[in-house]
N, C-alpha and C positions, 0 to 999 in steps of 0.2 A: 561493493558487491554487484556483481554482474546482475543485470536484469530477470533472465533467465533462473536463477539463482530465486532473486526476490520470489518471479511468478510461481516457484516452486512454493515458497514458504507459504504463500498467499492460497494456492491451493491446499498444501498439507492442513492448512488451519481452518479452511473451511470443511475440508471433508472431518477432523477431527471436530470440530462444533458441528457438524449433522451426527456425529457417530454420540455424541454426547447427549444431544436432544434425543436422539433416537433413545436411547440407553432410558433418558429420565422421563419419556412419554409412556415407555416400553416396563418402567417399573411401574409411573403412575397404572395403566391401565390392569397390573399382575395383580396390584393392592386391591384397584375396584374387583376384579374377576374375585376376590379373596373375601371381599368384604358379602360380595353377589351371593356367591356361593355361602356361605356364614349365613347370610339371611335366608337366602333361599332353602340351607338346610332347617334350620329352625323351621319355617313354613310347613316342612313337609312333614317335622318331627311333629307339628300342632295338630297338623290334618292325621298323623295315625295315631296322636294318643287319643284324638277326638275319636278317630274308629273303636279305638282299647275302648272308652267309656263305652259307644254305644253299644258293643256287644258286652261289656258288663252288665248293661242295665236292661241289656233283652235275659240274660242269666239270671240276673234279680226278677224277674218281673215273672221270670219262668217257674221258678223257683218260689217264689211267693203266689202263683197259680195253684201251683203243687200242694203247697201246705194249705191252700184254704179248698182244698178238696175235700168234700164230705167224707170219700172212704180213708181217707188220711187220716182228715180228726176223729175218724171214730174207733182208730185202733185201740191198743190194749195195750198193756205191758205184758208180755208172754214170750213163747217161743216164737224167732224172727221166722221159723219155717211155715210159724200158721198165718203170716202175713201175706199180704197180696205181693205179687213179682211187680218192682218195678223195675224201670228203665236204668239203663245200663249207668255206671256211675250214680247211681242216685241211693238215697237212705234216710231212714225216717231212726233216729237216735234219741234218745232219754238222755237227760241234764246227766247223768254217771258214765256215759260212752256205750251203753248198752244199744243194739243193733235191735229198733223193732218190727222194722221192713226193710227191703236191700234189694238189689238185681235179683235175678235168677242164678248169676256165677258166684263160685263158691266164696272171692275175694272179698274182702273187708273194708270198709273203710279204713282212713289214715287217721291216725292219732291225734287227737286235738286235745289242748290245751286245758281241758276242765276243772282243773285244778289252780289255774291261773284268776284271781281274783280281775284282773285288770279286763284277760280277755271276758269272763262270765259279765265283767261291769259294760264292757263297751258293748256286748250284744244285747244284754237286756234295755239298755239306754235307747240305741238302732233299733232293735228288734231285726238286726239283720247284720252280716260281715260279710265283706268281699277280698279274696286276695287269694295269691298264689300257694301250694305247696306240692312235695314230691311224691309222686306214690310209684310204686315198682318203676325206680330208677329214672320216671317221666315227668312233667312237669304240668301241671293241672290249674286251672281258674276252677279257683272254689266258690259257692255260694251258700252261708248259712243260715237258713233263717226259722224266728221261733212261732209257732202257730200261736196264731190271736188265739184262741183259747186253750191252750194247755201252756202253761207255764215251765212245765218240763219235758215239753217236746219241740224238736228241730229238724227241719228237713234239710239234707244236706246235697248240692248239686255238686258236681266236680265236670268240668268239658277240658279234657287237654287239646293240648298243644300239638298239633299232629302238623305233617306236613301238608297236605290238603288246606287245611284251615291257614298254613303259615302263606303259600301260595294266594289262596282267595284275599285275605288283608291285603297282601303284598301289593294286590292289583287293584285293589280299592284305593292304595295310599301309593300308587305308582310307583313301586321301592319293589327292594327283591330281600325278603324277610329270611333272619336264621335265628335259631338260639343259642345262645354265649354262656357260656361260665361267667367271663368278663366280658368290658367295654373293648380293651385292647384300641384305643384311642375312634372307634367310628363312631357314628351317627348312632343312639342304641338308647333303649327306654326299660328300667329295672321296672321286675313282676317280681311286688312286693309279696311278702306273705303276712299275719294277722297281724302280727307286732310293725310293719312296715320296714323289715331287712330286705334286700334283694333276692331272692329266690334263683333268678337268671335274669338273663339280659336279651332283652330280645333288639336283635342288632339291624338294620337298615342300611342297605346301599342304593340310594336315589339316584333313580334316573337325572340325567341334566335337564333343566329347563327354565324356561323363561327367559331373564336375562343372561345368567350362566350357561346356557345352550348357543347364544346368540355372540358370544365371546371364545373367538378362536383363540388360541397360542398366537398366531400373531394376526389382529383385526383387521379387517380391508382398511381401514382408516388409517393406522398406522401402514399397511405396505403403501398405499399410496402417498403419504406423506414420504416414506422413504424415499421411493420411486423417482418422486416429483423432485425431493432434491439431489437424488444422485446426476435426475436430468439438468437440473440447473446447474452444478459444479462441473459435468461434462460441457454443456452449451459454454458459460463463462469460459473451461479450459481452450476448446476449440476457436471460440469467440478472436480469445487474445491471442491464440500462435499465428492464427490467420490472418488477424487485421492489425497486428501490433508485432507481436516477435519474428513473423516472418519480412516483415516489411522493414523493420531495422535493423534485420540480418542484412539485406538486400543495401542498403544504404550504406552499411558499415563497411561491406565489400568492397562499396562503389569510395569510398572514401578512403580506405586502403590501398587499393589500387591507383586512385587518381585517374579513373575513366568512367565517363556515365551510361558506359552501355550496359555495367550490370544492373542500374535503375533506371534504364530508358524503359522498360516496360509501364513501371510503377507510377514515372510521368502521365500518364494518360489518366489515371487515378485520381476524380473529382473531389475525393477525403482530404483530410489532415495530411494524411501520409503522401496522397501526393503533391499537396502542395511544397513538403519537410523535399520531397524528391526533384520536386522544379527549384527550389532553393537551390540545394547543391547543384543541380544544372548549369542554373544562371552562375552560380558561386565560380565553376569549373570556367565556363566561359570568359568570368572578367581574370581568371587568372593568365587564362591564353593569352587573352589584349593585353594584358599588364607585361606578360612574356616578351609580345610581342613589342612593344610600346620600348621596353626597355633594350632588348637586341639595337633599335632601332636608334632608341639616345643613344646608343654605346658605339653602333656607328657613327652618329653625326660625331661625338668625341673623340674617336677616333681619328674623324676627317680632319676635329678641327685640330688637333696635337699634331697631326702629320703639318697640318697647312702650316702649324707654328713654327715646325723643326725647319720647314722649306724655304720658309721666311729666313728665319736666323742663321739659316746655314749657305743660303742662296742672296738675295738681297740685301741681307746686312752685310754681309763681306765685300759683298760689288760696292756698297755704300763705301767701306771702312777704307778699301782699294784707291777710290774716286780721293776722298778727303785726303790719303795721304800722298795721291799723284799732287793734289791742289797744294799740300804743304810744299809738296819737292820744288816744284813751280815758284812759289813764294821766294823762297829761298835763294833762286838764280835770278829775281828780277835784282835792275840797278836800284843804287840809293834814292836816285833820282825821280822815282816812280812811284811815290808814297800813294796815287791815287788808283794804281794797280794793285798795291799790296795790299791795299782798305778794301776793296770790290773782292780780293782772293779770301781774304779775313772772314767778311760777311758771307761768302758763299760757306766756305767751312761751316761757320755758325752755322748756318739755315740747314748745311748736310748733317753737322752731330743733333740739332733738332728733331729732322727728320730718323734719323736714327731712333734717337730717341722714343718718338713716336713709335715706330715700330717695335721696339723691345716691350715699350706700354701694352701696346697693343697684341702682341706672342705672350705677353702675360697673361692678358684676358682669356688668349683662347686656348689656355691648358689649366685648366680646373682641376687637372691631375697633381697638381701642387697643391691642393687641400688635403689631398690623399697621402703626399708622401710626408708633410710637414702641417703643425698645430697653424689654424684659423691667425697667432700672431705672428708666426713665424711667415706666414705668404702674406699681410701686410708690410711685415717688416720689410721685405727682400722687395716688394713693388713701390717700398719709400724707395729704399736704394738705389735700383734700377733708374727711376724716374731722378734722383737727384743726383748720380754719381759725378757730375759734372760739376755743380753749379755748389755754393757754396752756402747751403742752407742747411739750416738745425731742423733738426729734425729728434719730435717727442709721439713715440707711439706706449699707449697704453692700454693691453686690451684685454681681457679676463677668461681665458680660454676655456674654465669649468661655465661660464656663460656661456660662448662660443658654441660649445658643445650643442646646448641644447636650442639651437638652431639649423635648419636643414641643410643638406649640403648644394639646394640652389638659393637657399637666400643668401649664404655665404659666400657663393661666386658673384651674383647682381651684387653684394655689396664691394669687392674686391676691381669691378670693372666701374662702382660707382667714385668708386677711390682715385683708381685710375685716372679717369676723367675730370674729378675734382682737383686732385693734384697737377695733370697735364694744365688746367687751366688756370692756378693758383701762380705757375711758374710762366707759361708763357705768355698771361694776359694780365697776371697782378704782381707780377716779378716779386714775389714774396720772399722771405728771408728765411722764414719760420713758419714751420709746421707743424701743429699738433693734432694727433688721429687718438680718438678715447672710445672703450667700448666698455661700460657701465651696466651695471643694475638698476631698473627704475621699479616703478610702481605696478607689478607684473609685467614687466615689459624688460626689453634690453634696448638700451640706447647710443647707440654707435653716434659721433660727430669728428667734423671736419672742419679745424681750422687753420686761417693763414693772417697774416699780418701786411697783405700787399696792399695794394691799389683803393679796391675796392670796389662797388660801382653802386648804382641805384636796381636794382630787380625790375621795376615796374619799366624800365627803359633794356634792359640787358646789358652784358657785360660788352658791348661794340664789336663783336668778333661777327656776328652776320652768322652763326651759325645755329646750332639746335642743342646744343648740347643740356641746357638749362630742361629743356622739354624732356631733352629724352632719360633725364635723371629724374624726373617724377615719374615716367614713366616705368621706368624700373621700380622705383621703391612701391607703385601702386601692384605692379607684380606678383611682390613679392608679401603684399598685406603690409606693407609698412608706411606709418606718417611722416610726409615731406615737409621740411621745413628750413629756408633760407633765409639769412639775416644779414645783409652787409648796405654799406655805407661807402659813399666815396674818401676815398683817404684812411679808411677805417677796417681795412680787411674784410675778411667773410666767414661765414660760420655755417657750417650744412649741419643737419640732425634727420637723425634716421629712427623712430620708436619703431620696435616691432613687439607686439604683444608675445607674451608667452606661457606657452600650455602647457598642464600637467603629464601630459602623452606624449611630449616632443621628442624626436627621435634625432640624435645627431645624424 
């Protein structure tokens, strides 16, 4: 999954967990506004029943004024017309429903109950009842009550319900007051009548306040929670295109292409990023040298494959030329001359030597025989070369899945170490026998060289006055491999070669 890809998923999931918190902060705080308002209505419904009472208890108190009025008690039972006029709504009634004072308007009182055992028991009990009933179509707060002395007289108030009055409560109890039939689910308080049935509903739409005023549809708290993280999932998005996806767009460029000038900018770039950017710089660079380095082997290999071909196609022939003038020579001297034909003998010798020499040596310097043939097969063919002449055995043994996992310049230092072990085997320990082994050791590979000639002491060298012994350690240190010579006068000689080996190893 592509980066870019990722940083998508990594934002879609934070903006979906703020939308989610938002969602469950955004529900919590609906519940409290719900719960707010619930109490707060309750409160408001306390403060207007507490108003209901107290204008009931100014209507009782009014009304119990009224009755303990001397011209009150001291009516009669007679005609209501010889009574004094009272106040509008108002009436002075006998236990039978009989009218013994009334308003001045022709209307009647409403119909009560007197026949009702329960209601006559609850008023004489009180000596007074309060509650609602209807009279012409309207709906009235009644007060009845019975004069301390007459046992069958009651003075009756009624105050409706008017709009005026519904108004003034309203603004006493901060609400906008109507009257109901029903509740129809609002805020609303039943006006009972004597028995305590509902008469109506007087319904309430409260103003908001307090807490539930102070609670918008969406709270400053919650917008700036919101706010605050829509800012942080923009910052974080910008954050990262800026200092991260843009910068290993720029890299991936420079990496595609194989040039640093699309992130030579980013080099300059004290961060992370540009240090990931001087990496690939440096990286780009050692590849040029490596480039370079290698053009550079491939000419010297070049030089030296030509210098081979020059050799063996120039100088060994002039040689081959020379030895076989010196044979034709031989041939026409007299019988008599055995001490010429010895001296032409040995010269030949000393020329197929030097020959020899030479073909060793145009071996060494074409490596391009590792390339065309296996690691035993350019052993083999450099036995040969070096022994075609001379009459020696020769045992090469050499494991070329081992081979393999050796570099293709330890295997040419080993092939010119051959070289030279062998040139010396034959012209200095005239050996008969040869054995080359190239084994498996103990993480390591071990190549050895043996012969069955002469021999000599090491600590003295082999008498030839030359370097060869030296410059054979000095190859195998080269090449990371342990030197190791073992010979004896009369006892032949024995090279080894360890060279450790890695898991990485590249043929």
């Amino acid at each position: 999954m592509s980066l870019n890809r990722r940083f998508a998923l990594v934002l879609t999931g934070l903006l979906l967990g703020l939308a989610l918190l938002w969602a469950y902060v955004h529900n919590q705080e609906s519940h409290w506004r719900r719960l707010a308002a619930a109490e707060n209505q309750n409160e408001q419904l306390g403060q207007l029943r507490h108003w209901l009472q107290a204008e009931a208890a100014t209507l009782l108190h009014a009304t119990r004024a009224l009755a303990a009025d001397p011209a009150i008690a001291a009516l009669q039972p007679g005609p209501a017309s010889a009574a004094p006029a009272l106040a509008p709504l108002t009436w002075v009634l006998a236990s039978d429903g009989s009218v013994l004072a009334g308003p001045g308007s022709p209307a009647g009182p409403p119909d009560l109950p007197w026949q009702n055992h329960a209601f006559i028991a609850a008023l004489e009990q009180a000596g007074a009842l309060l509650g609602h009933l209807r009279l012409a179509d309207a709906v009235h707060e009644a007060c009845l009550v019975r004069q301390a002395d007459a046992a069958n007289r009651f003075v009756l108030q009624l105050r409706p319900w008017t709009a005026a009055r519904l108004t003034q409560l309203g603004t006493l109890a901060d609400a906008s007051l109507r009257l109901a039939s029903t509740p129809n689910g609002a805020a609303a308080l039943p006006l009972h009548d004597w028995q305590g049935r509902p008469v109506a509903w007087l319904a309430a739409d409260f103003s908001p306040r307090g807490r539930v005023a102070s609670v918008a549809p969406l709270s400053t708290p919650t917008f700036w929670f919101i706010a605050f993280g829509l800012l942080v999932v923009t910052a974080v998005a910008l954050g990262l295109r800026r200092w991260v996806l843009q910068p290993l767009a720029t890299i991936t460029t420079s990496l595609g292409s194989g040039e640093i000038a699309p992130a030579m900018e980013l080099t300059r770039d004290p961060g992370e990023m540009g240090a990931l950017a001087r990496l690939v710089q440096t990286s780009f660079a050692q590849r040029e040298e490596l480039q370079r380095r290698e053009l550079e082997l491939q000419r010297i290999l070049d030089e030296r494959t030509r210098l081979g071909r020059d050799l063996h196609d120039g100088i060994i022939q002039s040689l081959y030329a020379t030895g076989m003038g010196l044979a034709g020579i031989k041939a026409r001297l007299r019988s008599d001359q055995p001490e010429v034909a010895a001296a032409l003998e040995q010269s030949r010798t000393a020329l197929n030597g030097t020959i020899l020499d030479l073909r060793n040596f145009i071996t060494g310097l074409e490596p391009e025989s590792l390339k065309q043939q296996s690691f035993g097969q350019a052993v083999a063919t450099l036995l040969d070369n070096a022994c075609h002449a001379r009459p020696v055995r020769i045992e090469c043994a050499v494991d070329d899945d081992l081979a393999a996992h050796l570099t293709i310049g330890q295997r040419a230092h080993i092939l010119q170490i051959t070289r030279e072990a062998v040139s010396n085997a034959l012209r200095h320990g005239a050996a008969s026998a040869i054995r080359v082994n190239l084994r498996a050791g103990d993480d390591a590979a071990v190549f050895s060289i043996e012969d069955n000639g002469r021999g000599f002491d090491p600590a003295v060298g082999n008498g030839n006055g030359g370097h060869g012994l030296h410059n054979l350690a000095n190859r195998a240190a080269e090449i990371g491999a342990q030197f190791s010579l073992a010979s004896q006068p009369g006892q032949g000689t024995r090279l080894q070669l360890t060279l450790p080996l890695k898991s990485d190893s590249t043929p």
